[in-house]
Backbone as CSV, one residue per row, in Angstrom:
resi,resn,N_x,N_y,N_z,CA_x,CA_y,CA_z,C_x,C_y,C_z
1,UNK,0.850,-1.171,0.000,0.000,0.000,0.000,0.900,1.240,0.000
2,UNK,0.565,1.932,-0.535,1.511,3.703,-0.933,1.111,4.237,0.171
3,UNK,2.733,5.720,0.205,1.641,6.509,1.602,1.945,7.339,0.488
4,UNK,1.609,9.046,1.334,1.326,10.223,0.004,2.343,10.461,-0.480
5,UNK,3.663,10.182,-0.638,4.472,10.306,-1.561,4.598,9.073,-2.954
6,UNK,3.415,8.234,-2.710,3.337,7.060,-3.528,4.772,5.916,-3.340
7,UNK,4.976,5.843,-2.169,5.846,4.914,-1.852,5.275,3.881,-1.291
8,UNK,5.946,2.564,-1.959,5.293,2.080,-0.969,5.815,1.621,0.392
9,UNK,4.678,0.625,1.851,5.113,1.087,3.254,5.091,-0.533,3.371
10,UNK,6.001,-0.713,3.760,6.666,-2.352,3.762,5.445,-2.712,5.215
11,UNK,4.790,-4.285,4.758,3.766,-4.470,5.522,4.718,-5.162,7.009
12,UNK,4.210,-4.930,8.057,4.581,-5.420,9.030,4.975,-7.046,9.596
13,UNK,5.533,-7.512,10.073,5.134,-9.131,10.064,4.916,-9.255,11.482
14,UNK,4.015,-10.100,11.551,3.165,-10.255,13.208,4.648,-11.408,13.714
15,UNK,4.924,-11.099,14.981,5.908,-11.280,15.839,5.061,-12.656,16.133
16,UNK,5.812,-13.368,15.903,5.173,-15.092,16.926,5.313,-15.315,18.225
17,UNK,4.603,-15.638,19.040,4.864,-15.404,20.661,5.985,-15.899,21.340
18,UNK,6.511,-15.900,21.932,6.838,-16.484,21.870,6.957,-18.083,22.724
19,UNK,8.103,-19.023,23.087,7.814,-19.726,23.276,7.505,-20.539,24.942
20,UNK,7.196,-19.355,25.123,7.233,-19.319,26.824,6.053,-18.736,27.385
21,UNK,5.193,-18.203,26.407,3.664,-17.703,26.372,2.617,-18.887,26.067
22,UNK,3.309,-19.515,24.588,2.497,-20.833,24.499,2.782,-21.437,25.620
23,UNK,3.612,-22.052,25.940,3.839,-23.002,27.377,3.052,-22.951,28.535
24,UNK,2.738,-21.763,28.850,1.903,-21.107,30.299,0.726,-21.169,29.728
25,UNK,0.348,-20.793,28.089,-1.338,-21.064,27.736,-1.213,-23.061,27.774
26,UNK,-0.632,-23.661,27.233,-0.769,-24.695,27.660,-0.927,-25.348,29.304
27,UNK,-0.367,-25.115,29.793,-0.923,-25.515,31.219,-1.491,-24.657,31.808
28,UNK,-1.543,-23.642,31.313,-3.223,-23.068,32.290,-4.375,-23.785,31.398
29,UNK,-4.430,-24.272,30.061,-5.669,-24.626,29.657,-5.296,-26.560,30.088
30,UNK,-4.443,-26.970,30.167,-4.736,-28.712,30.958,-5.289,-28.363,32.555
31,UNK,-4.292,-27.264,33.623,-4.649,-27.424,34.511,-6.322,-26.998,34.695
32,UNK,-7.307,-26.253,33.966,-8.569,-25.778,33.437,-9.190,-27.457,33.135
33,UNK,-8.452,-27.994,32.677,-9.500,-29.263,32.113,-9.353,-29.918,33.219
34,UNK,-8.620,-30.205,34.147,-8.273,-31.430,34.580,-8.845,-30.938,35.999
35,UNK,-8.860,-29.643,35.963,-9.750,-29.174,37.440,-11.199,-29.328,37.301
36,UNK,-11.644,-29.065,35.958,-13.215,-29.656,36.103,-13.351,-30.587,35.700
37,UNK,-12.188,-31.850,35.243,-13.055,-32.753,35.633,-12.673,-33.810,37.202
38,UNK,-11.750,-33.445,37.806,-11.809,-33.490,39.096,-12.636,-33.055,40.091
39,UNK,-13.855,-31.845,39.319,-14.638,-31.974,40.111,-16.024,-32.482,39.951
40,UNK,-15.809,-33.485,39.186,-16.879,-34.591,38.729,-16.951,-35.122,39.659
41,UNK,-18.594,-35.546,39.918,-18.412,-36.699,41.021,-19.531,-37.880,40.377
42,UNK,-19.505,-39.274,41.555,-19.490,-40.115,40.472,-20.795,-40.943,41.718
43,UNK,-21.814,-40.501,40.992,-23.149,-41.633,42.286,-22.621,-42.315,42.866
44,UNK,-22.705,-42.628,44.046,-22.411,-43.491,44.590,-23.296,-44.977,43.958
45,UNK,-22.809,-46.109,44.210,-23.341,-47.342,43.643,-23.112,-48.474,45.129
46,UNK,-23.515,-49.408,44.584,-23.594,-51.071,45.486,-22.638,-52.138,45.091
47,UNK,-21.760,-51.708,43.994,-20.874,-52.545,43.193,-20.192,-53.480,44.198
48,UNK,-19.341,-52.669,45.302,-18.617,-53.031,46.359,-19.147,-53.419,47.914
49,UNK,-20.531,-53.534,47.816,-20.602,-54.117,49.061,-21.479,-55.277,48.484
50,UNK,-20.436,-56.288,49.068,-20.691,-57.472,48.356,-20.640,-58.469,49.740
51,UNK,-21.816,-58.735,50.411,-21.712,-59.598,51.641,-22.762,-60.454,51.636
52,UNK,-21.833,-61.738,52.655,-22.433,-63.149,52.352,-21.530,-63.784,53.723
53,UNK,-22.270,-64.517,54.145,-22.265,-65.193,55.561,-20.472,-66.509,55.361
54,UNK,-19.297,-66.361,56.022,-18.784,-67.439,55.673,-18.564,-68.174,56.622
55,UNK,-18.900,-69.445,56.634,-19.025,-70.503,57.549,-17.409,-70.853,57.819
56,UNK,-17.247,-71.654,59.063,-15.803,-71.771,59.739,-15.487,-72.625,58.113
57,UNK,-15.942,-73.594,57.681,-15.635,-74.689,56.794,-15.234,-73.824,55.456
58,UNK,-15.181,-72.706,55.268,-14.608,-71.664,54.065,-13.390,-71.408,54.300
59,UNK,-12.999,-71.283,55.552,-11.733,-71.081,55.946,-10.223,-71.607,55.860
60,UNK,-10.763,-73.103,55.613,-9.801,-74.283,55.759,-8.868,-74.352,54.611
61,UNK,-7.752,-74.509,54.524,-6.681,-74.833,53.418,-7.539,-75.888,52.631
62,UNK,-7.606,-75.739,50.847,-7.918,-76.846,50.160,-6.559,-76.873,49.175
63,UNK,-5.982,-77.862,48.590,-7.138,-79.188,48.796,-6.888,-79.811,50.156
64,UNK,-6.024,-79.244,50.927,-5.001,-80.570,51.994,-6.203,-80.589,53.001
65,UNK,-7.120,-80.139,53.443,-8.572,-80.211,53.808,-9.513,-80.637,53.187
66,UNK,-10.083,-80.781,52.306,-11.418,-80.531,51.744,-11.982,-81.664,52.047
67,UNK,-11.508,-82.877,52.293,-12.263,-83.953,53.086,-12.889,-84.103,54.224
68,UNK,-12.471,-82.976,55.106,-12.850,-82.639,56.530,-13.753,-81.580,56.360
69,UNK,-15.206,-81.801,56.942,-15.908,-81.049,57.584,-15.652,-80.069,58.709
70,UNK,-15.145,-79.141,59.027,-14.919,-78.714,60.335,-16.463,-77.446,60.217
71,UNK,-16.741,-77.560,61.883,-17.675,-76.644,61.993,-17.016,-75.226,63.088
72,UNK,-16.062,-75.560,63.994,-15.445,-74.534,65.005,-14.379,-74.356,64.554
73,UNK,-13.510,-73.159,65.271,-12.187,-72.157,64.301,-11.928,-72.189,66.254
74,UNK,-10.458,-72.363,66.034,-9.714,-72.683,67.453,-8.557,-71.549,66.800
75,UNK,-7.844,-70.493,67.533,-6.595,-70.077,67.152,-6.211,-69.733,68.179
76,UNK,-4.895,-70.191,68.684,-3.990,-69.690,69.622,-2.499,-69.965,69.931
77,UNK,-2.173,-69.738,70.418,-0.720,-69.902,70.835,-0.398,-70.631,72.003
78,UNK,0.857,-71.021,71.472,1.728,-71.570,72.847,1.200,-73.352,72.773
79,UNK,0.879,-73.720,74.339,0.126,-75.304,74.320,-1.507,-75.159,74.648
80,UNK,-1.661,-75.523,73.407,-3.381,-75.596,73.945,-4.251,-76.474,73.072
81,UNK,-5.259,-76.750,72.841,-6.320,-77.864,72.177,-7.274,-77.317,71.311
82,UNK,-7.797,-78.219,70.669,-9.112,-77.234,70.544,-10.145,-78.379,71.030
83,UNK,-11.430,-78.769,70.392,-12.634,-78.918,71.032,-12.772,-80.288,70.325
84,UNK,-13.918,-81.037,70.970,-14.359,-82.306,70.729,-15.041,-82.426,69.508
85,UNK,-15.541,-81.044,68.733,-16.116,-80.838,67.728,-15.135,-81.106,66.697
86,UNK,-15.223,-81.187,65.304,-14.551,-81.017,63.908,-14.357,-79.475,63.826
87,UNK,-12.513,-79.459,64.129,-12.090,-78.193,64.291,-11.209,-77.640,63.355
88,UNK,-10.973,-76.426,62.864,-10.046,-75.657,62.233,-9.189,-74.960,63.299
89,UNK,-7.956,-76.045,63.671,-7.416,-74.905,64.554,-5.814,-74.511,64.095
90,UNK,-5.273,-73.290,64.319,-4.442,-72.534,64.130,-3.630,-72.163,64.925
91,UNK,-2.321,-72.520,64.591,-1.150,-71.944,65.545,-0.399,-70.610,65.469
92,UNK,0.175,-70.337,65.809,1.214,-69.308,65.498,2.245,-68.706,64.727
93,UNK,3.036,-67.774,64.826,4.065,-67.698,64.558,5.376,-68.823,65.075
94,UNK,4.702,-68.486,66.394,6.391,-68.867,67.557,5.732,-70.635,67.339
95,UNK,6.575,-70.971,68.528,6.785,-72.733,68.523,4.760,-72.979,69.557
96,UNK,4.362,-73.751,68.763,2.786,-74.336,69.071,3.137,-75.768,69.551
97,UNK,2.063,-76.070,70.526,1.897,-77.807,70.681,0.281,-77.715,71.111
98,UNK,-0.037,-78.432,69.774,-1.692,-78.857,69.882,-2.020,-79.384,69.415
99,UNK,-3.042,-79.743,70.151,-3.802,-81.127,70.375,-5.181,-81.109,69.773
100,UNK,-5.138,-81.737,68.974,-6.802,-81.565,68.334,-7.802,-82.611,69.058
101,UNK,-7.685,-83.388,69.810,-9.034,-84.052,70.867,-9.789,-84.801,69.712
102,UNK,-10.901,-84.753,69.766,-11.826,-85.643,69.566,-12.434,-84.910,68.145
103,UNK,-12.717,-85.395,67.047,-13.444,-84.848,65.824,-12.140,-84.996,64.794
104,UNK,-12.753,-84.650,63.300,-12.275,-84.904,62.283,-11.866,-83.666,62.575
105,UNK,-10.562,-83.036,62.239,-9.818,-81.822,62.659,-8.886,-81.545,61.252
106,UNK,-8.742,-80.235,60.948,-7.544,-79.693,60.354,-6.976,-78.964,61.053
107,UNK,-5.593,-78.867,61.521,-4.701,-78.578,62.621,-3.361,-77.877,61.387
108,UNK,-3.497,-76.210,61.958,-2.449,-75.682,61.253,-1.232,-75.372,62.243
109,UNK,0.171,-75.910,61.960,1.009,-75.258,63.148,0.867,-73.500,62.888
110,UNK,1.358,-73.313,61.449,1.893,-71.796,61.700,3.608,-72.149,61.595
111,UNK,4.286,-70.845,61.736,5.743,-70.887,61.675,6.519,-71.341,62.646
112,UNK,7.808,-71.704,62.803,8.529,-72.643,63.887,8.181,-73.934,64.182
113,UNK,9.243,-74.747,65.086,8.928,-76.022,65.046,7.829,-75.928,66.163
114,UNK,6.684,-77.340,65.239,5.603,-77.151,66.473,5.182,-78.989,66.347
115,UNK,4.674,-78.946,67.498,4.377,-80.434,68.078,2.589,-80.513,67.608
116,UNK,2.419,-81.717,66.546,0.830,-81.064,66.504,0.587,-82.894,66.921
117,UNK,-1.006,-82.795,67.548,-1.131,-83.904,67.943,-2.831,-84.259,67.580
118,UNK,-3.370,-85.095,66.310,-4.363,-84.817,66.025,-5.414,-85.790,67.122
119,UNK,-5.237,-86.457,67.576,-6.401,-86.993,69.225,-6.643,-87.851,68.094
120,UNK,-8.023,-87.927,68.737,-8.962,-89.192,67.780,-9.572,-88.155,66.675
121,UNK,-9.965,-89.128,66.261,-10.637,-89.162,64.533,-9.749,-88.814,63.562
122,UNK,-9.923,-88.129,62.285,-9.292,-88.452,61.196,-8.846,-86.790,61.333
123,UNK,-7.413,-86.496,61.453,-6.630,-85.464,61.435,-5.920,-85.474,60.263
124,UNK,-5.658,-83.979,60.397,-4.794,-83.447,58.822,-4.044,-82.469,59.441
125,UNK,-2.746,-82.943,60.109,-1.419,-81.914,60.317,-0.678,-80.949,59.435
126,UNK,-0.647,-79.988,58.961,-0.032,-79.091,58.494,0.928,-78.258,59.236
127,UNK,2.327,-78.619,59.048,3.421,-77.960,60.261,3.824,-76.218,59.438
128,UNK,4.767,-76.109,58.646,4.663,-75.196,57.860,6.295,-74.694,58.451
129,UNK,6.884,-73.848,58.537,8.079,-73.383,58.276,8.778,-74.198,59.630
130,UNK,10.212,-74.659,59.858,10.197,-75.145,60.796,10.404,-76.603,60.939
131,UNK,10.609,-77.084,61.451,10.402,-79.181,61.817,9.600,-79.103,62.677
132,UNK,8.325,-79.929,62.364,7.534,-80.336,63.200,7.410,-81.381,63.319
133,UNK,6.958,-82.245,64.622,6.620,-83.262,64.907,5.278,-83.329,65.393
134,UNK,4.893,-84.385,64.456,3.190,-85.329,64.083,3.268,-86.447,65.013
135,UNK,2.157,-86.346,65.800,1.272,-87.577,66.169,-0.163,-87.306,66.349
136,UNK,-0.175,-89.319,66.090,-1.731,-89.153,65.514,-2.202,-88.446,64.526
137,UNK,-1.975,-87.719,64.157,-2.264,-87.651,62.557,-2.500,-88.482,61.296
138,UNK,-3.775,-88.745,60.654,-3.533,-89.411,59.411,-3.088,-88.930,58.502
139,UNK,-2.997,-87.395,58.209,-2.295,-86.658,56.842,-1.304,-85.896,57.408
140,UNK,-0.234,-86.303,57.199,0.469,-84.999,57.347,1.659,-84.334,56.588
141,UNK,1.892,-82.917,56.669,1.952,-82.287,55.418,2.738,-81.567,56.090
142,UNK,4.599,-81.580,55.862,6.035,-80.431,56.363,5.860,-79.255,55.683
């Protein structure tokens, strides 16, 4: 384009931002997105409450159980028994000696050497880290 001397006026060239303007419009427009949708919220639902009754007999190691019925859960330490019933009982960490009594029993030592002693009926010793020594037991499992 001429000015009034009919010259012409060299057109300008638009300056590009530079590259430190784009950068800051870029994360002000992610941190803009990502703030609304952080503040989405989401119905609550029933997905996760998921409950149902579990009987002592859910509890038991399979397969080295699954032949035994047990209906009572025995856990303790040190020397002790559990019950005349068909029991799930459980030892410890430290050193256990127990006696499962009377009923079809699964008898867990737990860690260290433990003395397991399944009584009458049909026992299933499980010693587990450790040397243990079995009696009376019909299954037993180092």
């Amino acid at each position: 384009m001429p000015d009034d001397r009919g010259m012409k006026i060299p057109r300008r060239r638009r300056a590009h931002p530079p590259a430190v303007v784009v950068l800051l419009f870029g994360v002000v427009l992610i941190g803009g997105v990502l703030g609304v949708s952080a503040a989405n919220s989401v119905p609550a639902t029933k997905a996760d409450n998921d409950s149902r009754a579990i009987a002592t007999d859910d509890l038991k190691p399979t397969p080295d159980c699954s032949a035994i019925t047990v209906n009572t859960k025995v856990n303790n330490s040190g020397v002790f028994s559990g019950t005349n019933n068909a029991d799930l009982i459980t030892g410890s960490a430290g050193i256990d000696t127990i006696t499962g009594l009377n009923g079809n029993d699964c008898i867990l030592g737990g860690g260290s050497a433990d003395s397991l002693n399944g009584g009458g009926g049909t026992d299933v010793c499980i010693g587990g880290p450790g040397t243990d020594t079995f009696t009376a037991c019909e299954t037993q499992i180092q």
